[in-house]
C-alpha positions as CSV (number, residue, x, y, z in Angstrom):
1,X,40.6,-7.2,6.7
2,X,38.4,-8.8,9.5
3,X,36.2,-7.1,11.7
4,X,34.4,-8.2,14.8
5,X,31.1,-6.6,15.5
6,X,29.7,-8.8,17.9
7,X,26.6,-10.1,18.3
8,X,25.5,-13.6,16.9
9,X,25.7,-14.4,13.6
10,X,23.4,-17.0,13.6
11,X,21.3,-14.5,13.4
12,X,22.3,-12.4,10.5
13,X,21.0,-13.0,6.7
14,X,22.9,-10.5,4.5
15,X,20.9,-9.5,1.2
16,X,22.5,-7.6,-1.6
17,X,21.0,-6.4,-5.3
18,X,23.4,-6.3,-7.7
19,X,26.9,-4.7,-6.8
20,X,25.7,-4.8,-3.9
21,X,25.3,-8.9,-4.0
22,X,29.2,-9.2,-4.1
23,X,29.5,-6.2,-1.1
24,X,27.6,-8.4,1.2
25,X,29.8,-12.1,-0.2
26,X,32.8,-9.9,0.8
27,X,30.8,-8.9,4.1
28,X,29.9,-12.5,4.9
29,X,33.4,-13.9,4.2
30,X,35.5,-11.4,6.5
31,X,33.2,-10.3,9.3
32,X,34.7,-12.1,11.5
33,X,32.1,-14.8,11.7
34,X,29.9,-16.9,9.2
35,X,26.5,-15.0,8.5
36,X,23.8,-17.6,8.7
37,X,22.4,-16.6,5.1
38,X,23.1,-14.6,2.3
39,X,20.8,-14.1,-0.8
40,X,22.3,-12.4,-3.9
41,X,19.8,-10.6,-5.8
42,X,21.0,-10.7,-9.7
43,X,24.6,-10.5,-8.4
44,X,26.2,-7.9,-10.7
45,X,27.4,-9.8,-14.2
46,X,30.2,-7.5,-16.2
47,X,33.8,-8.2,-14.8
48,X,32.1,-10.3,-11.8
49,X,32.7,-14.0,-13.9
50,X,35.2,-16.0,-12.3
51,X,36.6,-12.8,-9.8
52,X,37.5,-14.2,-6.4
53,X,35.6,-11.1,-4.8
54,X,32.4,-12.4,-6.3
55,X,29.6,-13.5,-3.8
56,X,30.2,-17.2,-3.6
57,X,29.6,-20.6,-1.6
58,X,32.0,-19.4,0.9
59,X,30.0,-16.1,1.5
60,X,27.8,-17.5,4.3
61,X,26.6,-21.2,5.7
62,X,23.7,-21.0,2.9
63,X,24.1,-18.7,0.0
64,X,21.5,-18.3,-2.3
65,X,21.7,-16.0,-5.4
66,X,18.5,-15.3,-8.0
67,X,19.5,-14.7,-11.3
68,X,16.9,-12.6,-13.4
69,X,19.2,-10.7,-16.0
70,X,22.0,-13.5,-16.6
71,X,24.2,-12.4,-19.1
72,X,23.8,-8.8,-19.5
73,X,23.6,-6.9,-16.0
74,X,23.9,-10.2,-14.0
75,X,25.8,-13.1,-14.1
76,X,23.9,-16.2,-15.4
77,X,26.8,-18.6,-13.3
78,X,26.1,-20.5,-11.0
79,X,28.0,-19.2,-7.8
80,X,25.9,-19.8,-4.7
81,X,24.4,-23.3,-2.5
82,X,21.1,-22.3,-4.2
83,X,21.2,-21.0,-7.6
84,X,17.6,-20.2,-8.7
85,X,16.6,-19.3,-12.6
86,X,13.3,-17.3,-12.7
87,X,11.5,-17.4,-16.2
88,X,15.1,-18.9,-17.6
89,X,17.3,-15.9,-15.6
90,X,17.4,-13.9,-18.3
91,X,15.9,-10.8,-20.1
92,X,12.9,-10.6,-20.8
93,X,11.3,-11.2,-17.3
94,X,7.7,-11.0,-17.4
95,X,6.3,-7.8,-18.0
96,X,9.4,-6.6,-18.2
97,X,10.9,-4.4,-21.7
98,X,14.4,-3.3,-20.6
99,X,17.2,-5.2,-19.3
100,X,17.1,-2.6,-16.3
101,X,13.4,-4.3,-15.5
102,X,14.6,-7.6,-16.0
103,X,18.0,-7.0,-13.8
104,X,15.6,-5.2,-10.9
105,X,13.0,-7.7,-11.1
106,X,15.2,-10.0,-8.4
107,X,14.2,-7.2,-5.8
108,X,10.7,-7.7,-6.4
109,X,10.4,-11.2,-6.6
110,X,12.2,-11.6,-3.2
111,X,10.0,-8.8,-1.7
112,X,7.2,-11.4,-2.5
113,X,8.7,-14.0,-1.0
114,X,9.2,-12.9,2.2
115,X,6.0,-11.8,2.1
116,X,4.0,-14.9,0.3
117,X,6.4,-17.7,0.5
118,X,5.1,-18.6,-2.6
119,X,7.6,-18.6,-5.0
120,X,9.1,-22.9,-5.4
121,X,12.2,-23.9,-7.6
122,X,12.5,-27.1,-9.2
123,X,15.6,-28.7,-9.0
124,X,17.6,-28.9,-12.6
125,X,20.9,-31.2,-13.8
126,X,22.3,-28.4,-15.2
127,X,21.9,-24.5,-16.3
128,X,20.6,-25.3,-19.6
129,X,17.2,-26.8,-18.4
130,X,17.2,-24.1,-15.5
131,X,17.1,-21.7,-19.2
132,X,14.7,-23.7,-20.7
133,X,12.3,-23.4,-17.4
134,X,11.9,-27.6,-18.3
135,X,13.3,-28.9,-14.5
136,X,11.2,-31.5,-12.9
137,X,13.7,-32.2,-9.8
138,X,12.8,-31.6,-5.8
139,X,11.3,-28.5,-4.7
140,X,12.6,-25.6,-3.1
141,X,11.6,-21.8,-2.2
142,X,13.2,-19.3,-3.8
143,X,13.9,-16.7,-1.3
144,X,12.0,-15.9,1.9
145,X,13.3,-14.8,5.4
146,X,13.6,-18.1,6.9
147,X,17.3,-18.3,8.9
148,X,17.3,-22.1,8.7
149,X,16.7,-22.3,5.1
150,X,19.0,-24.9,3.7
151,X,19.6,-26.2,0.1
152,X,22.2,-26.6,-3.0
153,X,21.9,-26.8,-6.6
154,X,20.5,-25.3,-9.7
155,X,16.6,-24.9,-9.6
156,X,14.2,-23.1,-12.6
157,X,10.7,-21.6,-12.2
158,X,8.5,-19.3,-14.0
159,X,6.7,-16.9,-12.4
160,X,3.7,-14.3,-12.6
161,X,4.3,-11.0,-14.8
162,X,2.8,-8.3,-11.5
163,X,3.1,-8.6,-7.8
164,X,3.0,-10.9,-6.7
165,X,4.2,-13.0,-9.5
């Protein structure tokens, strides 16, 4: 089903949390144009691995996805341009006690990133040091609201346990 709402889509960053993370891949796919960006915020894990309607690389001209509860209530694949690993991206996050923390946790952090811009990735050869938190590659910013943000490939960070991490 395509749609044409108009407007430009240049313009247009698509963020979803969860569920909600593969709504706006499906959104950014067949709205009639490509959205600019879309972030994926812990896209949603159980039945989501390897399901064509997942958010993917073909969800917008830059997709980005932050993974903070990998393997229980979020997928821990890498699916997006820019897959970023906070504190491993998995439970426990920092501060956090319950899956449901760590899982949210990909709200907060990009809330402070669009705020602070403070939040940097290294880049990593593969998920395994993105886990480990041990990637020494280039740099990039894990979220922010920046339309012309560009960028592919695995990146690990650890963070802060309160705002603004």
């Amino acid at each position: 089903m395509n749609f044409t709402p108009g407007g430009n889509w240049n313009n247009v960053h698509l963020v979803g949390f969860s569920l909600g993370a593969h709504v706006v891949g499906n959104a950014g796919r067949t709205g009639g144009g490509q959205a600019r960006r879309v972030t994926g915020l812990d896209p949603a894990g159980p039945t989501w691995g390897g399901n064509s309607n997942a958010l993917n690389r073909n969800s917008g001209r830059y997709v980005e996805a932050i993974h903070t509860d990998g393997r229980a209530l979020g997928i821990m694949n890498a699916i997006a341009d820019a897959d970023f690993y906070p504190n491993g991206g998995r439970h426990p996050q920092p501060g956090c006690v319950l899956n449901s923390c760590s899982h949210g946790r990909a709200t907060e952090f990009f809330a402070a990133t669009i705020r602070h811009n403070h939040l940097v990735g290294r880049r990593c050869p593969n998920i395994w040091e993105a886990e480990l938190s041990t990637c020494n590659g280039a740099t990039l910013n894990m979220g922010n609201g920046n339309l012309s943000k560009s960028g592919s490939g695995i990146y690990g960070l650890l963070t802060g346990r309160n705002w603004p991490f």
